[in-house]
N, C-alpha and C positions, 0 to 999 in steps of 0.2 A: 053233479060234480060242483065243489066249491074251493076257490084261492083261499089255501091257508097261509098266514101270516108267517114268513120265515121269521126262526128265534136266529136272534145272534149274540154273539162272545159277548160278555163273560155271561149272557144266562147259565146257571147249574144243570139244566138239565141236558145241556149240550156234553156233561163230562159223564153222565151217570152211564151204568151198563145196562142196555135197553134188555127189556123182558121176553121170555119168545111168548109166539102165538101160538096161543093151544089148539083153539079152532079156527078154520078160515071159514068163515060163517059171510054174511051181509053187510054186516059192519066194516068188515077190513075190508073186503070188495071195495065199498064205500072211500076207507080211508086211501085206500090204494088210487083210485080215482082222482080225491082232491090232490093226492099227491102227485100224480102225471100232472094233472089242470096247474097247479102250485108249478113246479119244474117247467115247465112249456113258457107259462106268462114272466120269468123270475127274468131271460131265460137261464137256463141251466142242461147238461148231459147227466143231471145225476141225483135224486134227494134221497134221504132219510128220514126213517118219522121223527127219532128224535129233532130237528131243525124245525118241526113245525109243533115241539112242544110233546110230543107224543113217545115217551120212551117203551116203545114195542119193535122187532127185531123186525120190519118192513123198508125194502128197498125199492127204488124204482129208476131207471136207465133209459135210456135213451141217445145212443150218440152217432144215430144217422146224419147226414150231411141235408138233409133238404126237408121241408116240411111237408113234401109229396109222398117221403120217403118213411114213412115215421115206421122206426122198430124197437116203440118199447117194451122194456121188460119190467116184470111187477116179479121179487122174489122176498117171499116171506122166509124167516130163519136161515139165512144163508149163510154159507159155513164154506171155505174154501180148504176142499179137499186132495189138494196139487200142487205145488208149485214149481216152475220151473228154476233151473240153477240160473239159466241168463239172465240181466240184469235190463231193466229200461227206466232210463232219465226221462221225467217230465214234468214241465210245470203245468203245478195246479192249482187252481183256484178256487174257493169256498161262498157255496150261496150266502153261509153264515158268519162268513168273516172278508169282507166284500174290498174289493181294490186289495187283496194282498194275492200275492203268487210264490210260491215256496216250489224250488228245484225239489222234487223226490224222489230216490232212486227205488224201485220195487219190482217181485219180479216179471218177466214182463211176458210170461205166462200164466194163467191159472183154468183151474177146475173148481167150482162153485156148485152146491148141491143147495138144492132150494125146495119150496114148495110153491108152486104155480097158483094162478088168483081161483083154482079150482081147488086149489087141499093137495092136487097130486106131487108127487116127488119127480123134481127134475135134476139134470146133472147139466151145464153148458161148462166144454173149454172156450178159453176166450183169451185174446191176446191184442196187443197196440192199448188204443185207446179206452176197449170195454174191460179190458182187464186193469186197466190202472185208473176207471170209474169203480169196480165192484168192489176192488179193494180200498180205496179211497171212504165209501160209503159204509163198508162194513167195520173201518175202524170209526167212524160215526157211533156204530150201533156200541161201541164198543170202548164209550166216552172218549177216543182219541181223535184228536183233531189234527191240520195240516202243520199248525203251528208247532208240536210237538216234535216235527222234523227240524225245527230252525234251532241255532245256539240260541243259548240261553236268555243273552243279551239282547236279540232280536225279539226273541218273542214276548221277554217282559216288557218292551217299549210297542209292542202289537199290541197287548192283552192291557197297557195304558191308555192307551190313544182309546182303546175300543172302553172300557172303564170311563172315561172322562166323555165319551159321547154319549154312554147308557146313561149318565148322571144326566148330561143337556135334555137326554127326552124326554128323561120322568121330572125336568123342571127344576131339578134342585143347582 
């Protein structure tokens, strides 16, 4: 396992719509892995490959309460196949776009069909907090981001701030 480098706003590859995975072979094993080890050290309840650069349809979760406790989940092409009518308010926060929190309302159940770090086809419902992680991360795979919930004027003074700090690190 290796810490990938989390991308952040305005990178392009954070908007693009990630690829699926044809096969779950070694390599995504692999990527799957850096992706838990990434998320754990960031910390984080949740990444996406695109965040670490990688536009392939790979998710990974995690939002147990203790480090004794750990149940994460690795869901390649996941696709939510359910939603509930109820509604759940939460803020949420972005590995890739870091000190911001945006109220988001979504529903505050789902069903998620995935494939397992084995190939196999799984189905979890999920609700609270895992449900408003998978959907969080799958509008990831799906170039949207938190800030896309905020008026307009909010997030074009986000998406500057964050603009005028990519300019400080690459020096210019």
């Amino acid at each position: 396992m290796a810490k990938r480098e989390i991308i952040l706003l305005p990178d392009p590859v954070l908007r693009l719509v990630a690829e699926p995975i044809a096969i779950v072979d070694d390599g995504v094993r692999k990527l799957a892995s850096d992706m838990l080890e990434t998320m754990y050290a960031a910390p984080g309840v949740g990444l996406a490959a695109p965040q670490i650069g990688v536009s392939r349809r790979l998710i990974v979760l995690d939002v147990s309460e203790t480090d004794e406790d750990k149940q994460p989940y690795v869901m390649i092409n996941p696709r939510i196949v359910k939603r509930s009518d109820a509604p759940n308010v939460h803020e949420e926060g972005c590995l890739s776009i870091p000190d911001v929190r945006v109220e988001i309302e979504r529903p505050a159940e789902v069903v998620v069909a995935y494939l397992d770090r084995d190939g196999k086809p799984q189905e979890l419902a999920a609700s609270a907090l895992l449900a408003t992680c998978i959907q969080h991360e799958i509008d990831h795979l799906d170039g949207r981001l938190l800030i896309d919930y905020m008026s307009r004027l909010k997030r074009d003074m986000v998406v500057r701030r964050f603009k005028k700090l990519a300019r400080e690190r690459a020096g210019v």
